[in-house]
N, C-alpha and C positions, 0 to 999 in steps of 0.2 A: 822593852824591846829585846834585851839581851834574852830573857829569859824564854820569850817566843822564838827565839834563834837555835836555843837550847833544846828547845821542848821540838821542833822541827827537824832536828839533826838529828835525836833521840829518837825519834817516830821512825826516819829514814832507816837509820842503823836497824833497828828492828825487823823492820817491813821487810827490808833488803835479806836478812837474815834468813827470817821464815820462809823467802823464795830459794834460797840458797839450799834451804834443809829438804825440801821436798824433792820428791823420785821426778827424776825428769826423762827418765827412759822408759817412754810407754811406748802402744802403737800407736798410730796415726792417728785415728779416729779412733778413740776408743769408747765401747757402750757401759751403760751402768747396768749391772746386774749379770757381769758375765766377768768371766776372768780368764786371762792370758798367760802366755808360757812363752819364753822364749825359746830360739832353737838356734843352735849356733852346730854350724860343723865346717870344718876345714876347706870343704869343696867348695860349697854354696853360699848365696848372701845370706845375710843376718837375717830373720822373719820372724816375727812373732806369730802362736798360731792358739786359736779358742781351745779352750780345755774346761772341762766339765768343775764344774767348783766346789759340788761335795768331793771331790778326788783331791781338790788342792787342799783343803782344812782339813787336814788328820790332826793325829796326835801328835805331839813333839816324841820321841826317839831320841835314845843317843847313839853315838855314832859307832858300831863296832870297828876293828884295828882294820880290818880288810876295806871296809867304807873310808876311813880315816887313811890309807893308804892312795887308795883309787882318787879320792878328792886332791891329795897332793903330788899324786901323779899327773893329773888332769890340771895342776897348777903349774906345775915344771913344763907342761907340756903348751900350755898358753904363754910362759913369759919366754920359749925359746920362738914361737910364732910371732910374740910381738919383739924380737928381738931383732928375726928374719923381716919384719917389715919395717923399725930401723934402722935399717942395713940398706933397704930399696926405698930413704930416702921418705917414709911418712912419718906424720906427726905421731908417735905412739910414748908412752908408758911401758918400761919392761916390769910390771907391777904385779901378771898372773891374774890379773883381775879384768873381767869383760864390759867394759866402760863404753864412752862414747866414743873416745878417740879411736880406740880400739876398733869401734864397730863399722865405723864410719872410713877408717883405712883400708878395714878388710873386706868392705863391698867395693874399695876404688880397685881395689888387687883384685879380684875375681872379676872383675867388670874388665879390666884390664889383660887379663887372663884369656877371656872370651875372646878377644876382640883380635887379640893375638892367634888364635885358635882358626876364628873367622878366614882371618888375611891368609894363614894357612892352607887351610880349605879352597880357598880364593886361587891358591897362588897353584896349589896341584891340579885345578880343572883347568888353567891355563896350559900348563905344559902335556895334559890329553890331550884337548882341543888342538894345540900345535903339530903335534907328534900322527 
């Protein structure tokens, strides 16, 4: 009995593990035999978009100073954006790294963004109409 107790908890632990290791930041639906890129920019939501897949399998490279610069510029440059998001109050990581929390704040801000945008728009054809 114990030993079945054992061998159940050991299985779990495992199992739980190997979901834990796997990439969980895909697209939506995604197909077998194609391959995706994501596209992250300041303005817009997060999207993932198809890209050709002999273009993604190249060769490994190393990184010259000027690449090695731009990549941790482009890092300073994300962990003051997740910093600015909390500051306005979302769940983020200031880590420089584009995760889920991350992903998922920055579509509630640009969504939010919009809608703010919207009510503006909204609010100026009011005071023509009046006027």
């Amino acid at each position: 009995m114990k030993n079945t107790i054992i061998l159940i908890l050991i299985t779990f632990l495992i199992c739980s593990s190997q979901l834990q290791a796997q990439n969980l930041v895909l697209p939506k639906n995604p197909e077998t035999n194609k391959c995706y890129a994501n596209s992250f920019d300041y303005n817009k939501k997060f999207e993932w978009k198809e890209v050709d897949c002999s273009k993604v399998q190249g060769k490994k490279t190393f990184n010259t100073k000027k690449q090695l610069i731009k990549k941790e510029q482009r890092k300073l440059k994300m962990i003051a954006y997740q910093k600015k998001l909390i500051n306005l109050d979302y769940d983020v990581d200031a880590n420089g790294i584009l995760d889920k929390k991350t992903i998922k704040a920055h579509n509630k801000f640009i969504k939010k963004k919009e809608k703010e945008k919207k009510r503006k728009l909204r609010a100026e054809k009011k005071k023509r109409k009046s006027e």
